[in-house]
Rosetta silent file (secondary structure, phi, psi, omega in degrees, C-alpha in Angstrom):
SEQUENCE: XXXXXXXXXXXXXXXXXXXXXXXXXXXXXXXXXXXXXXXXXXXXXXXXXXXXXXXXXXXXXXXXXXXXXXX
SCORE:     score description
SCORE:     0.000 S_00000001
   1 L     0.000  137.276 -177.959  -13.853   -4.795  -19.096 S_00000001
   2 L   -77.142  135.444  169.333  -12.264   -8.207  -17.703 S_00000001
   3 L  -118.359  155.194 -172.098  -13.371   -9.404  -14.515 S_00000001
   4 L   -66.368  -32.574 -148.276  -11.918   -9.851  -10.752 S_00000001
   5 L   -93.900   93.684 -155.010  -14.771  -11.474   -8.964 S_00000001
   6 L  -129.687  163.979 -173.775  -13.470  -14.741   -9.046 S_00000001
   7 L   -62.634  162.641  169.694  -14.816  -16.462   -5.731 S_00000001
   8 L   -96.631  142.653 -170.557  -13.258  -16.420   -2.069 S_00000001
   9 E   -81.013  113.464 -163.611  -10.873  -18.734   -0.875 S_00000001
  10 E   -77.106  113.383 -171.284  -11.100  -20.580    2.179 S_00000001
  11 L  -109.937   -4.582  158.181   -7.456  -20.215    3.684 S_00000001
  12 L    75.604  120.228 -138.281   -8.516  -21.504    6.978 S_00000001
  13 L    82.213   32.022 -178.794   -8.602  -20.060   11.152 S_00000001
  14 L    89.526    1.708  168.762  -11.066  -17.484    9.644 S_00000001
  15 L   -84.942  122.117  165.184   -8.843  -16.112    6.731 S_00000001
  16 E  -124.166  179.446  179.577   -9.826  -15.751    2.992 S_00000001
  17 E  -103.708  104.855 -178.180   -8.598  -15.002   -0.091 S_00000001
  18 L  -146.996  172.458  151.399  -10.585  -12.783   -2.343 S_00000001
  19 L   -41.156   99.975 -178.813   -9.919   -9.902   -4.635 S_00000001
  20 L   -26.303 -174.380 -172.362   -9.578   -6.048   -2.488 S_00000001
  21 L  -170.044  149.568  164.474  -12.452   -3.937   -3.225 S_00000001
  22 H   -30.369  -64.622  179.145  -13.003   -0.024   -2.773 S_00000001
  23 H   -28.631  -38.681 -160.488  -14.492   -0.939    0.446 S_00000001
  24 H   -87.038    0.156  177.660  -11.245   -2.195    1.671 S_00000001
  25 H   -23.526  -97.287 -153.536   -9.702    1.356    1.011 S_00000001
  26 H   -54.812    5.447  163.500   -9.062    2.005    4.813 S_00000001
  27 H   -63.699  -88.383  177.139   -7.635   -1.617    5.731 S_00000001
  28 H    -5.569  -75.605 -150.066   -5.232   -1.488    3.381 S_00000001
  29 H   -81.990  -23.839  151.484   -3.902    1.418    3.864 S_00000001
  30 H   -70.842   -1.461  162.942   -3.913    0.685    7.912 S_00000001
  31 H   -89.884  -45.699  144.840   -1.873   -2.590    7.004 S_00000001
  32 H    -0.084  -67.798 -171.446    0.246   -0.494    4.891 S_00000001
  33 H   -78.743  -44.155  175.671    1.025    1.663    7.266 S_00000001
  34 H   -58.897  -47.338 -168.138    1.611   -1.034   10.088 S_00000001
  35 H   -83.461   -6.011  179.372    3.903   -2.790    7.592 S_00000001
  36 L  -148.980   80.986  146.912    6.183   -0.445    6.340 S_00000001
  37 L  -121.433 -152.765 -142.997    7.375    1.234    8.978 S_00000001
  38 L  -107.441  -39.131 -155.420   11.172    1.714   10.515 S_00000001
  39 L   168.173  140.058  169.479   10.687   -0.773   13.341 S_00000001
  40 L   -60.626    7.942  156.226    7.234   -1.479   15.554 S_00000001
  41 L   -97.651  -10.834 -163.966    8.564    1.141   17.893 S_00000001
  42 L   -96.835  171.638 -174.033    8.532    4.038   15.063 S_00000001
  43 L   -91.729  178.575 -170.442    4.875    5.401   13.998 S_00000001
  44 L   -78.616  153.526 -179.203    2.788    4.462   11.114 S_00000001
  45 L   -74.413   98.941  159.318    3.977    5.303    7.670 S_00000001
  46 H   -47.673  -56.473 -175.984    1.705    8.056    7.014 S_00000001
  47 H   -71.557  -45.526  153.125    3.024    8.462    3.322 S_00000001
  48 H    -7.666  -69.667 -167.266    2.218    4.401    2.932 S_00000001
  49 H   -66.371  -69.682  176.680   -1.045    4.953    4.075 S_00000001
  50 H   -33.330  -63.030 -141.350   -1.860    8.389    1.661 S_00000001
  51 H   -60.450  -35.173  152.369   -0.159    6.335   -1.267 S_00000001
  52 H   -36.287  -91.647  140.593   -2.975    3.725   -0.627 S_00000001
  53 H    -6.621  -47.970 -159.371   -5.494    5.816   -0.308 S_00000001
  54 H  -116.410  -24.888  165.127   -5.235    7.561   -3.549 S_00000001
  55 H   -62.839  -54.223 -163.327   -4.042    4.261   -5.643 S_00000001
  56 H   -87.189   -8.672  177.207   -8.155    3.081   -4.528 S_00000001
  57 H   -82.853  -14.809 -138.494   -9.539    6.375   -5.088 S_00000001
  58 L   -91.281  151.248 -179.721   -7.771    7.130   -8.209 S_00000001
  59 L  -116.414   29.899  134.957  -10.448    6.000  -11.703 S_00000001
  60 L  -109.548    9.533  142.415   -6.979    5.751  -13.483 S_00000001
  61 L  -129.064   -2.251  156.086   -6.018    3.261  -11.284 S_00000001
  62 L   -15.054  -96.294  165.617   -9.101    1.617  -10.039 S_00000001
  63 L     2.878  -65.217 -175.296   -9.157   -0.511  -12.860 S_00000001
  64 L   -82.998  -17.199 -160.004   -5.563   -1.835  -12.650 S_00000001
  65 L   -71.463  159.070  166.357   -5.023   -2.337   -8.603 S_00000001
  66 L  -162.902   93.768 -163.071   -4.870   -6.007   -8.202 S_00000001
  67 L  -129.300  120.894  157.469   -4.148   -6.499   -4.467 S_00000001
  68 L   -99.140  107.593  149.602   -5.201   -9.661   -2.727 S_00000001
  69 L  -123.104  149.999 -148.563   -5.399   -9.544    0.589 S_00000001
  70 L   -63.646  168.370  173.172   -6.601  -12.088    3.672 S_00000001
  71 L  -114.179    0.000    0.000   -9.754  -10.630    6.139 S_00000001
């Protein structure tokens, strides 16, 4: 299997760059949710958030996710 683990990236004020991970399951999907919603007065996208969720749980899509995002 080809591999992701390519090192993290200093992007600088405390931000990096690295490949998601399982772990990062419930960021994601709480950035997700913050980001694709109606307007910042409407609530979090709940289906966003599931859709997330189940893309890092899923072993038929494990594999394939390729999401970078900063910490």
């Amino acid at each position: 299997m080809e591999s992701y683990s390519s090192p993290r990236r200093n992007l600088g004020d405390g931000l990096v760059a690295r490949w998601s991970t399982a772990a990062d399951t419930e960021g994601v999907a709480a950035l997700f949710a913050h980001v694709f919603r109606e307007s910042p007065e409407r609530p979090l996208n709940t289906v966003a958030m599931a859709w997330i969720c189940l893309l890092y749980k899923s072993p038929t899509h494990r594999n394939r996710l390729r999401l970078r995002i900063p910490l």
